[in-house]
VEXLOMI-866395 format. One record per atom (N, C-alpha, C): residue in one letter; atom name; x, y negated, z negated. Coordinates in Angstrom, 2 decimals. Layout:
BEGIN
<atom drense="A" gulum="CA" east="X" north="Y" up="Z"/>
...
% end
This chain:
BEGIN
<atom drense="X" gulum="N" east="1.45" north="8.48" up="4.46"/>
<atom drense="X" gulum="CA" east="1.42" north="9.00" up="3.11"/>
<atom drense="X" gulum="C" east="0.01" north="9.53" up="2.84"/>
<atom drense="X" gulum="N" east="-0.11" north="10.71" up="2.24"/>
<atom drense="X" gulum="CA" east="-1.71" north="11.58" up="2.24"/>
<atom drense="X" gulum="C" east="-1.91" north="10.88" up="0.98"/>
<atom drense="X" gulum="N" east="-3.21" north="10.81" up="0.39"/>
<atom drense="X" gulum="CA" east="-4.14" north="10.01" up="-0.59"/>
<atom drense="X" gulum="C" east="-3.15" north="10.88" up="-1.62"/>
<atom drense="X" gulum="N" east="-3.10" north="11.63" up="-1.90"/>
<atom drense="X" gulum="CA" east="-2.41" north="12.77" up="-2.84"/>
<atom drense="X" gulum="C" east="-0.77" north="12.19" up="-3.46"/>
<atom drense="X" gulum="N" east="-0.15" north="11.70" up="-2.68"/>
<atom drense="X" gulum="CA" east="0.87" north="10.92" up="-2.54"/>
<atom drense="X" gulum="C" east="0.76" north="9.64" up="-3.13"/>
<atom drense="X" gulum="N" east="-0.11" north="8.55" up="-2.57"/>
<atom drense="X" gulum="CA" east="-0.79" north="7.63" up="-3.05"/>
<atom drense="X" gulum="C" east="-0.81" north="7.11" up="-4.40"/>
<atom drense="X" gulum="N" east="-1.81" north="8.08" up="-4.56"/>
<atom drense="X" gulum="CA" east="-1.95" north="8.26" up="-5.68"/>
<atom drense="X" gulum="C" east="-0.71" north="8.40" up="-7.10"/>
<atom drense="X" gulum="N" east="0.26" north="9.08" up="-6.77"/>
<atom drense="X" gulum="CA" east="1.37" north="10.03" up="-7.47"/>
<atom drense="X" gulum="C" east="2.00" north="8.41" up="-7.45"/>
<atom drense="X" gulum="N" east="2.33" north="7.82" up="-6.79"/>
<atom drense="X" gulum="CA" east="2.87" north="6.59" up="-6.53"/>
<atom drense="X" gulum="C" east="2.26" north="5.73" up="-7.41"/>
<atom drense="X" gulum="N" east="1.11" north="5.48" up="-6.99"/>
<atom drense="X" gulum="CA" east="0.30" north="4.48" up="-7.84"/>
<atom drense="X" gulum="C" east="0.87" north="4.25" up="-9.76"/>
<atom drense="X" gulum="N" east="0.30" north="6.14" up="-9.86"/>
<atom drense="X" gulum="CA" east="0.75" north="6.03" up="-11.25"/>
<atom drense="X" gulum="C" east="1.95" north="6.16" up="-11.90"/>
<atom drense="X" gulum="N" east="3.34" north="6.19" up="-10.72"/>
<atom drense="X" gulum="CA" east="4.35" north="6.11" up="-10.97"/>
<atom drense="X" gulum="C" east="4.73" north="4.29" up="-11.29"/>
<atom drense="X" gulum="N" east="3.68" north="3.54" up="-10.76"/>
<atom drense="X" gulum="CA" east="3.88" north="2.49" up="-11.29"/>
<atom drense="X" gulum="C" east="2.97" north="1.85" up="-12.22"/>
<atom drense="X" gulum="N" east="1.91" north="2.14" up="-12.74"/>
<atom drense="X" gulum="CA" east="1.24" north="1.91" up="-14.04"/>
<atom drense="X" gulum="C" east="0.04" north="1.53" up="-13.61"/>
<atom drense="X" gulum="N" east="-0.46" north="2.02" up="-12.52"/>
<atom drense="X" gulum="CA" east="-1.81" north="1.80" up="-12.03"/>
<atom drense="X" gulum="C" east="-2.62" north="3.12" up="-11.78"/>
<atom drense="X" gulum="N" east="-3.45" north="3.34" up="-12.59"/>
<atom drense="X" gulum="CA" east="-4.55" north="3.89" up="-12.78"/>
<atom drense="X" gulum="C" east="-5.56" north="4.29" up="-11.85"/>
<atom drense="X" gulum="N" east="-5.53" north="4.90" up="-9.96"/>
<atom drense="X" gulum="CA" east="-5.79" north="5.27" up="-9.05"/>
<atom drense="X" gulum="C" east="-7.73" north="5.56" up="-9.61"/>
<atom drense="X" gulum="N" east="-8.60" north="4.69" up="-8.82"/>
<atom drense="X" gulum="CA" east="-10.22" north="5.45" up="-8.95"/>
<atom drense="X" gulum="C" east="-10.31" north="6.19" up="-8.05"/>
<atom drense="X" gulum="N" east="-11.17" north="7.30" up="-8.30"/>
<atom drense="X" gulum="CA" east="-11.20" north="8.22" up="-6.95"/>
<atom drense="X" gulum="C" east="-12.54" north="7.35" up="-5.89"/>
<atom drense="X" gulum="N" east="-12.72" north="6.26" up="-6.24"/>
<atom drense="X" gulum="CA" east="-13.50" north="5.97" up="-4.83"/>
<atom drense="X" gulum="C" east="-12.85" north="4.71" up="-4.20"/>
<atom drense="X" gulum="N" east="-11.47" north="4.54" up="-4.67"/>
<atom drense="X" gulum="CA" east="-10.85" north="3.24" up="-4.15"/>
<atom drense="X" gulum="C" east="-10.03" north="4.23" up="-2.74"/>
<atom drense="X" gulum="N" east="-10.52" north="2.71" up="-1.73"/>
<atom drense="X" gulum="CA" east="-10.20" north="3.32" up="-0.31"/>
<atom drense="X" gulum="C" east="-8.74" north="3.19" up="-0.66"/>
<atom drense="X" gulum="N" east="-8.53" north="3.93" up="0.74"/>
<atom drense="X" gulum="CA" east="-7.09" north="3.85" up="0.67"/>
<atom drense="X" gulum="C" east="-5.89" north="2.67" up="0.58"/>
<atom drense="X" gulum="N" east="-6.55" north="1.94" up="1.84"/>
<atom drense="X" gulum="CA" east="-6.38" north="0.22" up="2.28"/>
<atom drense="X" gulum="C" east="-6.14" north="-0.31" up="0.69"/>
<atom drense="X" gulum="N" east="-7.15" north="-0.14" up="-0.48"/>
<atom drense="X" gulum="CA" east="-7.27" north="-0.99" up="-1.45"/>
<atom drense="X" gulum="C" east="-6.23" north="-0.44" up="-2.63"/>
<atom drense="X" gulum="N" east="-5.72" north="0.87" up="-2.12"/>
<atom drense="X" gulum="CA" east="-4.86" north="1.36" up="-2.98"/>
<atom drense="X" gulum="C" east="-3.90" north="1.03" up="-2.59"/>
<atom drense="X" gulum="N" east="-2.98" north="0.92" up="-1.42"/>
<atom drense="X" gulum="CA" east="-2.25" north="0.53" up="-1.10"/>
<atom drense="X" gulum="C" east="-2.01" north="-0.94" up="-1.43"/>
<atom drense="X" gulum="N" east="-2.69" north="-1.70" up="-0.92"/>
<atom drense="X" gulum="CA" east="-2.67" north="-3.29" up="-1.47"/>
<atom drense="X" gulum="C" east="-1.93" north="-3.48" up="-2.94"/>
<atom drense="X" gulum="N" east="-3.00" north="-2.20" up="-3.69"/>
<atom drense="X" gulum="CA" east="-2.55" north="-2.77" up="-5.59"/>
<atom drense="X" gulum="C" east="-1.22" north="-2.14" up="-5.33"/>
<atom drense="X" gulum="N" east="-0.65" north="-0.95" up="-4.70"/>
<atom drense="X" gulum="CA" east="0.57" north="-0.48" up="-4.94"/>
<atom drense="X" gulum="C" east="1.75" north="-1.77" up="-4.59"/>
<atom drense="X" gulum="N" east="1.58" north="-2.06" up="-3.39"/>
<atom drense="X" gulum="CA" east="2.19" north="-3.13" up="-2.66"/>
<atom drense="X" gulum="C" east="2.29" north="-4.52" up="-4.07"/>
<atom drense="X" gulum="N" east="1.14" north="-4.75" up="-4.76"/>
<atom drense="X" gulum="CA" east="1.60" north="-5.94" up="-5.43"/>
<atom drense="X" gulum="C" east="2.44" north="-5.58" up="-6.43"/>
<atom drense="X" gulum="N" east="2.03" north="-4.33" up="-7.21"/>
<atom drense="X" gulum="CA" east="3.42" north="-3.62" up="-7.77"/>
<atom drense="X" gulum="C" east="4.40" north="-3.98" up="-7.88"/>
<atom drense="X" gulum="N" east="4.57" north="-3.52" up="-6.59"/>
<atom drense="X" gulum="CA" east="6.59" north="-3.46" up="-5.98"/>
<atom drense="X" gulum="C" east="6.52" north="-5.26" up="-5.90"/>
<atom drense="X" gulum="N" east="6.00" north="-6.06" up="-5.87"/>
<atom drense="X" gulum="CA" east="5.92" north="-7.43" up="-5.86"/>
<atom drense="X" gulum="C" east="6.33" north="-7.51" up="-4.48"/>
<atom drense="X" gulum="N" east="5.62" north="-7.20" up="-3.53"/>
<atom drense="X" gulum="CA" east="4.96" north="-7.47" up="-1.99"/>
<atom drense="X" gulum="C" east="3.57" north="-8.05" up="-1.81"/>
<atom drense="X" gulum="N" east="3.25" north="-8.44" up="-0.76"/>
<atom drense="X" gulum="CA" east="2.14" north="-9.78" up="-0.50"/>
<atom drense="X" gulum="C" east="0.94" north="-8.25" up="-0.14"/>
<atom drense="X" gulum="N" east="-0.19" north="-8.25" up="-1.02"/>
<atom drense="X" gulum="CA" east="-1.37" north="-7.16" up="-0.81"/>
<atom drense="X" gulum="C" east="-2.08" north="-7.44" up="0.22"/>
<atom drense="X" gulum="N" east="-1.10" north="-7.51" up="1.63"/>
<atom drense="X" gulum="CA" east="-1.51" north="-7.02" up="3.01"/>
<atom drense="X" gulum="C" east="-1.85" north="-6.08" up="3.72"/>
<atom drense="X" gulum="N" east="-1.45" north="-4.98" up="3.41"/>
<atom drense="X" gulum="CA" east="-1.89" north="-4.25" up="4.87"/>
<atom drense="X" gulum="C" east="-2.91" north="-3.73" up="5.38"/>
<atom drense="X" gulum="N" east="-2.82" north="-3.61" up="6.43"/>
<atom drense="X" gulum="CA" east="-3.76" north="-3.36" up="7.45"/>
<atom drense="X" gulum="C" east="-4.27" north="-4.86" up="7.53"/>
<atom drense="X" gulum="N" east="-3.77" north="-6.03" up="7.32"/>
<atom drense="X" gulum="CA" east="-3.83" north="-7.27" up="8.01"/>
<atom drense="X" gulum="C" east="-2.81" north="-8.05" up="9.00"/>
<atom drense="X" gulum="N" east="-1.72" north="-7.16" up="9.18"/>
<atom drense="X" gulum="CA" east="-0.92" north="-7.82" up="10.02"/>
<atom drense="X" gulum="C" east="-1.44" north="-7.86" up="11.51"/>
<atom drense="X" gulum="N" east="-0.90" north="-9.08" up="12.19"/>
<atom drense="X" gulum="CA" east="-1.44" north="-8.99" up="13.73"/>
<atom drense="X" gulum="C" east="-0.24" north="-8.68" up="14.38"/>
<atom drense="X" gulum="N" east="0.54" north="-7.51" up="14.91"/>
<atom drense="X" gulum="CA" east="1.69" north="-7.83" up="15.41"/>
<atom drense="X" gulum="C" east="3.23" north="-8.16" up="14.46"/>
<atom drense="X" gulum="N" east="2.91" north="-8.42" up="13.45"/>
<atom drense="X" gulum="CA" east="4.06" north="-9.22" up="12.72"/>
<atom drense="X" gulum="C" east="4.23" north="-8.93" up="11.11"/>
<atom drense="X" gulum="N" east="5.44" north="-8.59" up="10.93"/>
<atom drense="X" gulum="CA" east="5.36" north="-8.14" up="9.05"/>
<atom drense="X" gulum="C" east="6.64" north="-9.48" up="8.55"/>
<atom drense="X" gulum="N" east="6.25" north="-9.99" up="7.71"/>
<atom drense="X" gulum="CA" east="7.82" north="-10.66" up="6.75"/>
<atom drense="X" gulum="C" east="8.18" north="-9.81" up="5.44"/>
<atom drense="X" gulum="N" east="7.46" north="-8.31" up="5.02"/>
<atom drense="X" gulum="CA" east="7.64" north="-7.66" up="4.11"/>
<atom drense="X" gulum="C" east="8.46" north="-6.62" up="4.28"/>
<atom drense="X" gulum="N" east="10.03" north="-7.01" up="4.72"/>
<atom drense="X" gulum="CA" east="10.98" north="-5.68" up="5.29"/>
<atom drense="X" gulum="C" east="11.20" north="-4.58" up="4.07"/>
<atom drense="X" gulum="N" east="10.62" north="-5.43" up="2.50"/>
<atom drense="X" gulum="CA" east="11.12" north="-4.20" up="1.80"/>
<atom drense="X" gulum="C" east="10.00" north="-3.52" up="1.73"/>
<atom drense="X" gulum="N" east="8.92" north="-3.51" up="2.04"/>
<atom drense="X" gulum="CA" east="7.36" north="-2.94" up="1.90"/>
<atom drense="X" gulum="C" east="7.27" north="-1.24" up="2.47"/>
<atom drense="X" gulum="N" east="7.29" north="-0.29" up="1.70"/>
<atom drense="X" gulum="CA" east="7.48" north="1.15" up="2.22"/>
<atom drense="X" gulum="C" east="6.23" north="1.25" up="2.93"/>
<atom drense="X" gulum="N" east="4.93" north="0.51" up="3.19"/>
<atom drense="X" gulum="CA" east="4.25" north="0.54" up="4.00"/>
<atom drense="X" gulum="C" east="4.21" north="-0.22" up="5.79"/>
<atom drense="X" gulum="N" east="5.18" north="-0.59" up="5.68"/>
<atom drense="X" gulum="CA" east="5.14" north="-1.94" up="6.67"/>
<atom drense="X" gulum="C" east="5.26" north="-0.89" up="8.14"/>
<atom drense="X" gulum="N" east="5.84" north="-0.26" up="8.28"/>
<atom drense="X" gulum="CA" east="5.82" north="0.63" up="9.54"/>
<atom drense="X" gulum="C" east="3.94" north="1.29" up="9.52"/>
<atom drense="X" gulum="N" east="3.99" north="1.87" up="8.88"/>
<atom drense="X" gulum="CA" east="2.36" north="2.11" up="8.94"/>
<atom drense="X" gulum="C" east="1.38" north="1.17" up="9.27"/>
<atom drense="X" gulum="N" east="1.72" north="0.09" up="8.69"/>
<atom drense="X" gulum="CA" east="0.61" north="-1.23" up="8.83"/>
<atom drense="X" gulum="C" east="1.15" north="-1.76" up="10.18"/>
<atom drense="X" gulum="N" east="2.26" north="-1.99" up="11.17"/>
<atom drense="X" gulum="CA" east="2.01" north="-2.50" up="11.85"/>
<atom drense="X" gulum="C" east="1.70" north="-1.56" up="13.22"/>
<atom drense="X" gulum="N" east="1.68" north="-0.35" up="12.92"/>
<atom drense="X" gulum="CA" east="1.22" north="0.88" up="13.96"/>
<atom drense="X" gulum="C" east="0.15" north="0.74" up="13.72"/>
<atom drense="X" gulum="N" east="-1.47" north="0.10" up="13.06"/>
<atom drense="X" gulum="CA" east="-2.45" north="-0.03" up="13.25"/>
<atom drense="X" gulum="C" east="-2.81" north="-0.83" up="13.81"/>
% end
């Protein structure tokens, strides 16, 4: 998903995107949102968040 996207997301759910919040940290607040655990880019190998629209991305890192 491009920052541009992100973003559009973010404030589709009532969060207020800074333009110097990394990506990682945007994702996290999006993720608690949807009421998912503000992981990614911490998995080792392993996700328990099957509904998480990030979880394929996070575990390809």
């Amino acid at each position: 998903m491009t920052q541009k996207e992100l973003k559009e997301k973010a404030k589709n759910l009532g969060i207020k995107p800074k333009i110097w919040l990394k990506k990682e940290v945007l994702i996290r607040a999006i993720q608690s949102a949807e009421g998912n655990s503000p992981c990614f880019g911490t998995a080792k190998g392993y996700c328990d968040q099957l509904g998480c629209c990030f979880r394929d991305d996070c575990l390809s890192k």
